[in-house]
C-alpha positions as CSV (number, residue, x, y, z in Angstrom):
1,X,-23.8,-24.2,82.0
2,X,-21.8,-26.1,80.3
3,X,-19.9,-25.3,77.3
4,X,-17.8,-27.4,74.6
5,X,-14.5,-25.7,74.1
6,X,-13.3,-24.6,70.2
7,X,-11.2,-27.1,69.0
8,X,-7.5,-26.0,68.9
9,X,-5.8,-26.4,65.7
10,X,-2.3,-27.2,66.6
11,X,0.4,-24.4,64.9
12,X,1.2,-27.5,62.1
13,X,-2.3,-27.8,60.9
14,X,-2.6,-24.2,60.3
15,X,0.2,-23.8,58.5
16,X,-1.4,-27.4,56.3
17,X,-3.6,-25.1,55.3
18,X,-2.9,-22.1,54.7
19,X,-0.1,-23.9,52.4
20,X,-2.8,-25.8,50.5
21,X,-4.9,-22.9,50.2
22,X,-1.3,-21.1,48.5
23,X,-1.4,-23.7,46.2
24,X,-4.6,-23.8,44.8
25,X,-3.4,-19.8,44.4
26,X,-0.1,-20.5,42.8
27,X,-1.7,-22.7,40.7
28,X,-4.3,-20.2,39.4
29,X,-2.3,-17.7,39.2
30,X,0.2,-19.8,36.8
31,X,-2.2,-20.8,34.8
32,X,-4.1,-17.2,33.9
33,X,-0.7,-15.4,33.0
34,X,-0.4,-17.9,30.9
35,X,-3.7,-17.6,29.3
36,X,-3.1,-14.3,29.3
37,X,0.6,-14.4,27.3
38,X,-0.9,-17.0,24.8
39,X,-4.0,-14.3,24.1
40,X,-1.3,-11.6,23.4
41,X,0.1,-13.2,21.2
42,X,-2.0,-15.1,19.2
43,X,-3.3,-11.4,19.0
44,X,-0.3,-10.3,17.6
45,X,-0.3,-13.5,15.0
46,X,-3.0,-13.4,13.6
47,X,-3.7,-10.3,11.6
48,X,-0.7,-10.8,10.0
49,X,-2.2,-14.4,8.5
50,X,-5.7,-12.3,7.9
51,X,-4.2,-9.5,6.2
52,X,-6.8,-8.1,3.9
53,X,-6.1,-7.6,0.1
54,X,-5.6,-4.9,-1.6
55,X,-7.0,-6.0,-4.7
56,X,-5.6,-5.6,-8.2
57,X,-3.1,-8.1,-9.8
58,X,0.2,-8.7,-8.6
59,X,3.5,-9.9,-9.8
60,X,3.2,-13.7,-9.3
61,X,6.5,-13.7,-7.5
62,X,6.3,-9.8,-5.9
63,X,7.2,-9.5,-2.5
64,X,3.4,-9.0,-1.3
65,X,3.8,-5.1,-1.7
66,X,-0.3,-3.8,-1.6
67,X,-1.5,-2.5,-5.1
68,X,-0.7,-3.7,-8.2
69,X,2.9,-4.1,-9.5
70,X,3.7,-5.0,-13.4
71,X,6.5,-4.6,-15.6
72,X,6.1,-3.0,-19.1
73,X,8.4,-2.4,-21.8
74,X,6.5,0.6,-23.1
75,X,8.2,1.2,-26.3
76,X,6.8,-2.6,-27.2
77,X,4.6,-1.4,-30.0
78,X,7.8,0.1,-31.7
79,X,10.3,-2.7,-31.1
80,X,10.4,-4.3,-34.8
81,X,11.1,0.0,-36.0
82,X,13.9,2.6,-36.5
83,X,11.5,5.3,-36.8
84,X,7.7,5.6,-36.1
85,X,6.1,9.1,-36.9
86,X,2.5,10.2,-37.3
87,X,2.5,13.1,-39.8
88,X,5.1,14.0,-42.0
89,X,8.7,12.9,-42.4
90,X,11.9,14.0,-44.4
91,X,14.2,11.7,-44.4
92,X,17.8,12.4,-45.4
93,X,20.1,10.0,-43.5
94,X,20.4,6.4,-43.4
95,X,18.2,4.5,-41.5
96,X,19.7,1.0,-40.9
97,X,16.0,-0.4,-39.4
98,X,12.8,-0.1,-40.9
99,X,10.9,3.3,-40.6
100,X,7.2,4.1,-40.5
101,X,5.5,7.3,-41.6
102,X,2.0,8.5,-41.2
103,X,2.0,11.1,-43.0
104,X,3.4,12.5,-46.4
105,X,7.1,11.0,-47.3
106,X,10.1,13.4,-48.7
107,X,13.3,12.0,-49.1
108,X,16.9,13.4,-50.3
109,X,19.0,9.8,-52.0
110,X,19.8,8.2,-48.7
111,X,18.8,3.9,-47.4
112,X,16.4,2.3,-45.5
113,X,16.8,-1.2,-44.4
114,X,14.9,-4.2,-43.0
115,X,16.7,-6.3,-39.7
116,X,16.4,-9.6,-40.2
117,X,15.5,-10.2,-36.4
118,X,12.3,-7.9,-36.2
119,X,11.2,-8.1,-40.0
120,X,9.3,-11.2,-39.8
121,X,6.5,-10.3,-37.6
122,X,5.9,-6.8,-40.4
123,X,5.4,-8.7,-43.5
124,X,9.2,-7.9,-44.4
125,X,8.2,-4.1,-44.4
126,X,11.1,-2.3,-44.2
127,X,9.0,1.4,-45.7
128,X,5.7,2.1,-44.5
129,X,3.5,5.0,-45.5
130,X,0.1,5.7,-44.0
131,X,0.0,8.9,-46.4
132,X,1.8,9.1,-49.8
133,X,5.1,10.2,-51.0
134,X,5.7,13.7,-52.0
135,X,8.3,13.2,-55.2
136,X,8.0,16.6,-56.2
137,X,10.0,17.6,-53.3
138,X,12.3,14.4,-52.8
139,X,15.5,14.0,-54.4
140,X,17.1,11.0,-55.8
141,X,16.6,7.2,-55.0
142,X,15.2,6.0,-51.5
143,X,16.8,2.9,-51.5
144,X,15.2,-0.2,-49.3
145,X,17.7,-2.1,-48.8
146,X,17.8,-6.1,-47.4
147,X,15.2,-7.4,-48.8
148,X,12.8,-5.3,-47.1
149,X,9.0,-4.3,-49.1
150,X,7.7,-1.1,-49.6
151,X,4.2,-0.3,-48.5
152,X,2.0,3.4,-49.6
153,X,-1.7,3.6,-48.3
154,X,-1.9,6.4,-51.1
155,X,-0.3,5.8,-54.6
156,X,-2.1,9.3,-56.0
157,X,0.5,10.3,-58.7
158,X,2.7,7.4,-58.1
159,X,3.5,4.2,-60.2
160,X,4.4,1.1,-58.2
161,X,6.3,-1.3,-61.2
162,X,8.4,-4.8,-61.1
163,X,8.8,-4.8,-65.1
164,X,11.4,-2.1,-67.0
165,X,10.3,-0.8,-70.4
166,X,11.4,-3.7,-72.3
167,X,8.8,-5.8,-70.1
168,X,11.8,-6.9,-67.8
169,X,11.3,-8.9,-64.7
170,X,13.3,-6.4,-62.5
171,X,12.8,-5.2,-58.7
172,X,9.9,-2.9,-57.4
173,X,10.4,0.5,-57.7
174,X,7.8,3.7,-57.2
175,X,8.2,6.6,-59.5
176,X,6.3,9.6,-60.4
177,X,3.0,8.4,-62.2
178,X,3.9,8.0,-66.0
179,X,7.5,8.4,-65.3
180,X,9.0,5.1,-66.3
181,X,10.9,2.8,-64.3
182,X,14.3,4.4,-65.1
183,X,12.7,7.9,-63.9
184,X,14.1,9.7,-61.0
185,X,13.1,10.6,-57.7
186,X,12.3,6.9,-56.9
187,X,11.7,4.8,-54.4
188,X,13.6,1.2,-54.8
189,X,14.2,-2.5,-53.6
190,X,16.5,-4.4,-53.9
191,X,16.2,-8.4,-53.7
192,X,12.8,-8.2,-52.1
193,X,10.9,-10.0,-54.9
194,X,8.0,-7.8,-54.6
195,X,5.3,-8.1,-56.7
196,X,3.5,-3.8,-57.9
197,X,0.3,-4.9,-56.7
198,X,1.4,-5.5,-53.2
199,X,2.6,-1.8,-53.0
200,X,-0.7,-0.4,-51.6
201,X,-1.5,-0.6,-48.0
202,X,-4.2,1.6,-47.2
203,X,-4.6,0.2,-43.5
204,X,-1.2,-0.7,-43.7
205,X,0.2,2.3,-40.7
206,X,-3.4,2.5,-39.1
207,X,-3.4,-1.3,-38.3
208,X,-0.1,-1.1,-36.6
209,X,-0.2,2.3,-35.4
210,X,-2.4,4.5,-33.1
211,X,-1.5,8.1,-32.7
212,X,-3.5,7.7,-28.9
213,X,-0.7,4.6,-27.9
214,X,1.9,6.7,-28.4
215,X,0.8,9.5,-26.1
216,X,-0.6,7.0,-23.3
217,X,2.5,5.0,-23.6
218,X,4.3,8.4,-23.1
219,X,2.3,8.9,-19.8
220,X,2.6,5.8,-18.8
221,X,6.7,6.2,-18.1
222,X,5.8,9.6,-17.0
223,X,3.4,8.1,-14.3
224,X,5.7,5.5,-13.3
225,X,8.9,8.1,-13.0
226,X,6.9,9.6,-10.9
227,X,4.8,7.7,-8.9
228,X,5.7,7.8,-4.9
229,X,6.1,3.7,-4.6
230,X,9.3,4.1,-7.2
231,X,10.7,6.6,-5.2
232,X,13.5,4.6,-4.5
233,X,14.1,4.4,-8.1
234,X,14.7,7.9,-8.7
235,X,18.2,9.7,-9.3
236,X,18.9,12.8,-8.2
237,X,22.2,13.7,-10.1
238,X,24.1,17.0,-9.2
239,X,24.8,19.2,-12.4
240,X,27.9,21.1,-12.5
241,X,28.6,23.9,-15.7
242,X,26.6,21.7,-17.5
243,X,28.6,18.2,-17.1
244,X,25.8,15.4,-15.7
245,X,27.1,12.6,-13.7
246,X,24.7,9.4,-12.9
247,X,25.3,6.1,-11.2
248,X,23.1,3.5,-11.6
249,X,21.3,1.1,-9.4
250,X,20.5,-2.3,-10.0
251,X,16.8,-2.2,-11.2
252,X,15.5,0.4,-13.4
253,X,16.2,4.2,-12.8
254,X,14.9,7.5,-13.1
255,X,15.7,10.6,-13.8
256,X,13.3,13.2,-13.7
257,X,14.5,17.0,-15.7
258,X,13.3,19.7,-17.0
259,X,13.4,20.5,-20.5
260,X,15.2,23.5,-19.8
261,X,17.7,21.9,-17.6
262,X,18.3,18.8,-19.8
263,X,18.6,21.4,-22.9
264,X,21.1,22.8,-20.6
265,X,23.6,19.0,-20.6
266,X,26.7,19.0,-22.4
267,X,28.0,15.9,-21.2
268,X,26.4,12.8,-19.5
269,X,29.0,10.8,-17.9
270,X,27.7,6.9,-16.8
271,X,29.7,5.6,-13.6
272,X,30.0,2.2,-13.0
273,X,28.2,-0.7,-15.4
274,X,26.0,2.1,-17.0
275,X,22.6,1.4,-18.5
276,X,21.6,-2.2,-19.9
277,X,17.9,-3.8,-20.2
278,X,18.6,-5.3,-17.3
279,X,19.0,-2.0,-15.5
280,X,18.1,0.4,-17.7
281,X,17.8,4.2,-17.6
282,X,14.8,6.2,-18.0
283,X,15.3,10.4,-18.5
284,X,11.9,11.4,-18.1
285,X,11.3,15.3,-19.3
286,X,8.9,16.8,-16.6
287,X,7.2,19.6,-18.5
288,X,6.5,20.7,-22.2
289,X,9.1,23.5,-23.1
290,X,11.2,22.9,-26.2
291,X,13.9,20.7,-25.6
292,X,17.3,20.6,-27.8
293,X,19.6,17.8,-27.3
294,X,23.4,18.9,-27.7
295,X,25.6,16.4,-25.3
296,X,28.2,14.1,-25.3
297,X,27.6,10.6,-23.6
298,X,30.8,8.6,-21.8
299,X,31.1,5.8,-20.0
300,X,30.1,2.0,-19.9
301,X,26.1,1.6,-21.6
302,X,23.9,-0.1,-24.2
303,X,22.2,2.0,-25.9
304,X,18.9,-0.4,-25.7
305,X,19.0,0.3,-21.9
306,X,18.1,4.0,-22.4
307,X,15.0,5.5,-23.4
308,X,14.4,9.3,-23.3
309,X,10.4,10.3,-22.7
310,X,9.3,13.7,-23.7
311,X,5.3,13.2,-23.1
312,X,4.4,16.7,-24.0
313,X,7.4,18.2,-25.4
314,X,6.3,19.6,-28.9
315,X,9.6,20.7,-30.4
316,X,13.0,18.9,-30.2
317,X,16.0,19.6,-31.8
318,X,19.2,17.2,-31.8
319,X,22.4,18.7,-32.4
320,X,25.9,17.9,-31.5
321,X,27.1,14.3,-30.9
322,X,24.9,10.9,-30.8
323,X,22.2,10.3,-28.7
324,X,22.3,6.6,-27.2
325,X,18.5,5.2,-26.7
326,X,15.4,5.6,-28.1
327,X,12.8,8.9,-28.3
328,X,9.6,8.7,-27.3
329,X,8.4,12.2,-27.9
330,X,4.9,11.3,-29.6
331,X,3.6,14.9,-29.3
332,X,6.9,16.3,-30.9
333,X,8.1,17.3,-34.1
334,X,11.6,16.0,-33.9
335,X,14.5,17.7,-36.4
336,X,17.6,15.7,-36.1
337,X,20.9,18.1,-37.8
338,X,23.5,15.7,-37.0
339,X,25.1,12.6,-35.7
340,X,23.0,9.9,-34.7
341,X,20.1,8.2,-32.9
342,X,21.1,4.8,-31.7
343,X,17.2,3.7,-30.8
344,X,14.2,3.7,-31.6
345,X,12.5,7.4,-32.7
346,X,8.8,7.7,-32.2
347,X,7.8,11.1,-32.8
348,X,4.6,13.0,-34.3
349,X,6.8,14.2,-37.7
350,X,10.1,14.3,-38.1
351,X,13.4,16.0,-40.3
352,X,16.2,13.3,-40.3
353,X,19.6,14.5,-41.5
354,X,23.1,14.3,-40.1
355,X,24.2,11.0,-40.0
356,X,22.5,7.9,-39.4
357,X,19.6,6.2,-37.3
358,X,21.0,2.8,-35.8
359,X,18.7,0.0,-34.8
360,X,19.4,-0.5,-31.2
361,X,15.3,-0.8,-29.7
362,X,14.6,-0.5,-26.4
363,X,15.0,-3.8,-24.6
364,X,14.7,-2.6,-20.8
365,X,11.3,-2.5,-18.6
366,X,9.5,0.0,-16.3
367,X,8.1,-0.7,-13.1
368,X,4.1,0.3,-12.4
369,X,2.7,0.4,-9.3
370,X,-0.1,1.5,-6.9
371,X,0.5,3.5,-4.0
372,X,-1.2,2.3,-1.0
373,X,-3.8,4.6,0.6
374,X,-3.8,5.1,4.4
375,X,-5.1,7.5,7.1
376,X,-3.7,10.8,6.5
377,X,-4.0,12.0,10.2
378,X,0.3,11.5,11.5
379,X,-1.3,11.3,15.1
380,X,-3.2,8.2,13.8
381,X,-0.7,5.3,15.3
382,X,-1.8,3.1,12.1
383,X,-0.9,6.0,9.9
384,X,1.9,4.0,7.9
385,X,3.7,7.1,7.0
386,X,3.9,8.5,11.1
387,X,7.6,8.9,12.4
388,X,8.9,5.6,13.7
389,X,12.2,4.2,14.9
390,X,10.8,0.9,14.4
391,X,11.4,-1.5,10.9
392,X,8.9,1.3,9.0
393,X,11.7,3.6,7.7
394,X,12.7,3.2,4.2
395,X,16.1,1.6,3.9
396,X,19.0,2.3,1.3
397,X,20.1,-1.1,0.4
398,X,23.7,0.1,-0.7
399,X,24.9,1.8,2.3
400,X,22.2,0.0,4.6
401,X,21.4,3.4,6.1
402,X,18.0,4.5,6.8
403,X,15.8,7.6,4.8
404,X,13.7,9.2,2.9
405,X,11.7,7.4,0.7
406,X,13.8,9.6,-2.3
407,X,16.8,8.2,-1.7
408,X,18.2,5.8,-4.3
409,X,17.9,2.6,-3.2
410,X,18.8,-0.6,-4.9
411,X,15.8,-1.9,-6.4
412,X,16.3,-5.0,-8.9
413,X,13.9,-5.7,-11.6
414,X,14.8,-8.6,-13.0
415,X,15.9,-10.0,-16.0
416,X,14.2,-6.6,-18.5
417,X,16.7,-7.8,-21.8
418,X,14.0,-11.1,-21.7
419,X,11.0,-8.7,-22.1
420,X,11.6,-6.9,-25.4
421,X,8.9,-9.1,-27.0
422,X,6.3,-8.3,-24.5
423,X,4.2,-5.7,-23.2
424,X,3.6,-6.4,-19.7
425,X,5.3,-9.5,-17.8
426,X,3.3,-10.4,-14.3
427,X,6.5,-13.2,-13.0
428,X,9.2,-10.2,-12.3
429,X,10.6,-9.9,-8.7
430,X,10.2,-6.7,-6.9
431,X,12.6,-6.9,-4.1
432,X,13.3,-3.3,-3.1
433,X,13.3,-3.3,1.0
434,X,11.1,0.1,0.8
435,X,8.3,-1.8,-1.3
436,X,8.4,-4.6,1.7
437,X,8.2,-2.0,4.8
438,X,5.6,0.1,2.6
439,X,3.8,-3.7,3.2
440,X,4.3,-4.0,6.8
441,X,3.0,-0.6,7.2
442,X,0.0,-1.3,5.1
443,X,-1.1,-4.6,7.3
444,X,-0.4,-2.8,10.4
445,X,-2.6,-0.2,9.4
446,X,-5.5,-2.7,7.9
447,X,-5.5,-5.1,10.8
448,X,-4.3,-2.9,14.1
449,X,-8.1,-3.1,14.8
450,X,-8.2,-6.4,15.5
451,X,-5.2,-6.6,17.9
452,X,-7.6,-4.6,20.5
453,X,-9.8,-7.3,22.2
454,X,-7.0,-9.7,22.6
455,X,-4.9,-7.2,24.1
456,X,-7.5,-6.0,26.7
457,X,-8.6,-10.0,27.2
458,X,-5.0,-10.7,27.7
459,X,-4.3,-7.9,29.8
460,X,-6.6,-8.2,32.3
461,X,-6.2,-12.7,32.7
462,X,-2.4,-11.5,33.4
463,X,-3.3,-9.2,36.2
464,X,-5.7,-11.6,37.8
465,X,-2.7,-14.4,37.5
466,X,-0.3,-11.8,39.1
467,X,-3.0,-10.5,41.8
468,X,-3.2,-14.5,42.2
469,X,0.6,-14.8,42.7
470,X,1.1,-12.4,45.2
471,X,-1.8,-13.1,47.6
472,X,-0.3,-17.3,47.3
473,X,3.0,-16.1,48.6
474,X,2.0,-13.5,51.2
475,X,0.0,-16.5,52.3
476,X,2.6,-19.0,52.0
477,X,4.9,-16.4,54.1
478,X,2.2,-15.8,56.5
């Protein structure tokens, strides 16, 4: 029988082969790891680019931190005012800026005056009276001083006249009704050229004025004092026998106290530049216990950088040396024994002796934001708040040291001095660094679900290009 013998394949041919056949492996294998690498990390890419919002309105040139982010001067409403109460007000010291009562006026001879810089806007007004005037217990002349008007909402038992008996052209001045124009207690004017029958504003306070503002303005610096996204803002000042030391960060800061403990300062000592609008300083009482203010204040500051918020404090009492910034207690009745308030007083009724109250408004801002949610479970590996050594930890930017989110961190605002005409400005910077990691947390925690398929799709192309790999060079070495 005869048979056809297998064709030998010489050793060179074989090794032809199996070389092309390594190849065509090598080749492969090449070209799915780098399928696989380019999955990964378009995977990684693009949530970043599909980030969803997180709704509200932001600064137009904020760092992209979720929730909304705004800066509001919140003693705007008061800006153009000395003092703004709603009930009654005894005045017996200067006031060198215009002052606004909602209640019943008493007065013991003292001045009010009109600033030429915030009078225009209030019709001149330099007095405003959303009750009347009480001249039975008031003493001497309340004099209004720079051309500033007067305006009552209730002239019961008052005369408002710009003639003297002898039919006179002379300036405006409110007596008791029947009185005379020579009479005494008055109110007076002096170069204002106001006519009487311009003297009665009955919606003159209520028009300007609403005794719900006040308290929601209050709790608006409150909120922002305390809200978890300005913890970076917050100081956290050691108190020794009474003596208060704070240094300021750029940006605006907080100070957060207790009645009792603030009651408690004798001296409050600024290091460094101080408080200015551009960095200004917010003491924000914590609870409603009566508060007396009885400290010294040193160091480098303006007082239109300061502003002291007492949202539900009901009694303060000012003793002792000046108080540098304005007061806005709107639940309070405030009684003032001495020295001076260099700001702006807005108060729910109010005894003003002692010396003087300067016109020095608050000029600075506060910072509003919105915390972002996220999972609440620390196991959770999108959970932005979970322990990491990665980029998530909250840096302070003046010793570049990672922390807490309490530390004080340098946060800068911007420009605050420019905002004293408005109530909320949306084209402020936000460039703290814990406001941009609180950001890469949240998009890491919005988007990590959509990292999953490419990773597994990339996976899974780069083992079959490695698998692909080996088997080409065990075959190449064969």
């Amino acid at each position: 029988m005869l048979t056809h013998p297998r064709p030998i394949i010489a050793p060179e041919n074989r090794g032809s082969a199996s070389g092309s056949l390594a190849s065509r492996l090598r080749t492969s294998g090449v070209g799915l790891v780098a399928l696989g690498a380019a999955a990964l990390l378009f995977g990684a890419g693009a949530p970043a680019s599909a980030a969803p919002s997180s709704g509200g309105t932001a600064s137009s040139d904020s760092t992209g931190a979720s929730g909304t982010v705004t800066t509001v001067n919140p003693m705007a409403a008061y800006r153009n005012w000395n003092v703004v109460t709603f009930g009654d007000t005894d005045i017996r010291a200067e006031s060198e800026g215009a002052v606004a009562v909602g209640g019943t006026l008493t007065f013991t001879g003292t001045n009010v005056a009109l600033q030429h810089n915030a009078g225009a806007s209030e019709g001149n007004l330099g007095l405003l009276v959303g009750g009347g005037v009480d001249l039975a217990h008031s003493d001497g002349e309340l004099r209004v001083l720079s051309g500033g008007t007067v305006g009552i909402a209730d002239l019961t038992g008052l005369d408002a006249l710009d003639s003297d008996g002898n039919g006179a052209e002379v300036d405006l001045k409110v007596v008791a009704a029947g009185a005379g124009y020579d009479s005494s207690p008055a109110i007076t004017t002096a170069g204002a050229g106001q006519a009487a029958s311009t003297v009665e504003s009955p919606d003159g306070f209520t028009s300007r004025f609403t005794q719900s503002a006040a308290p929601d303005a209050a709790a608006q610096v409150a909120g922002a004092a305390t809200a978890t996204c300005n913890a970076a803002h917050v100081l956290h000042p050691a108190t020794t026998t009474g003596r208060v030391s704070l240094e300021l960060k750029p940006g605006v800061n907080y100070w957060n106290v207790s009645a009792a403990d603030l009651s408690a300062v004798t001296e409050l000592v600024f290091e460094g530049s101080g408080p200015s609008p551009d960095d200004p300083l917010v003491v924000n009482v914590t609870d409603g216990s009566d508060l007396t203010l009885d400290l010294t204040m040193s160091g480098t500051r303006k007082p239109e950088g300061i502003l002291f918020n007492a949202p539900t404090v009901t009694t303060i009492t000012q003793e002792g040396d000046t108080v540098d910034g304005s007061i806005l207690a709107p639940k309070a009745a405030y009684t003032k024994t001495s020295a001076n308030i260099q700001g702006t007083l807005v108060s729910a009724s109010a005894v003003l002796e002692g010396s003087e109250e300067h016109f020095h408004p608050f000029a600075g801002s506060i910072t509003e934001c919105t915390d972002t949610a996220g999972p609440t479970d620390p196991s959770d590996p999108t959970d932005p708040s979970a322990p990491s050594d990665g980029p998530n930890q909250e840096t302070d930017t003046s010793t570049g040291t990672t922390g807490s989110p309490t530390t004080d961190a340098t946060v800068t605002t911007g420009d605050a001095g420019a905002t004293a005409s408005d109530a909320t400005v949306t084209d402020r910077a936000e460039t703290a660094t814990p406001a941009t990691d609180r950001t890469a947390q949240a998009t890491l925690a919005a988007t990590g679900g959509n990292v999953l398929p490419f990773g597994i799709i990339g996976g899974a192309l780069l083992v079959a290009g490695f698998v692909s790999l080996l088997v080409a060079r065990r075959r190449r070495t064969a």
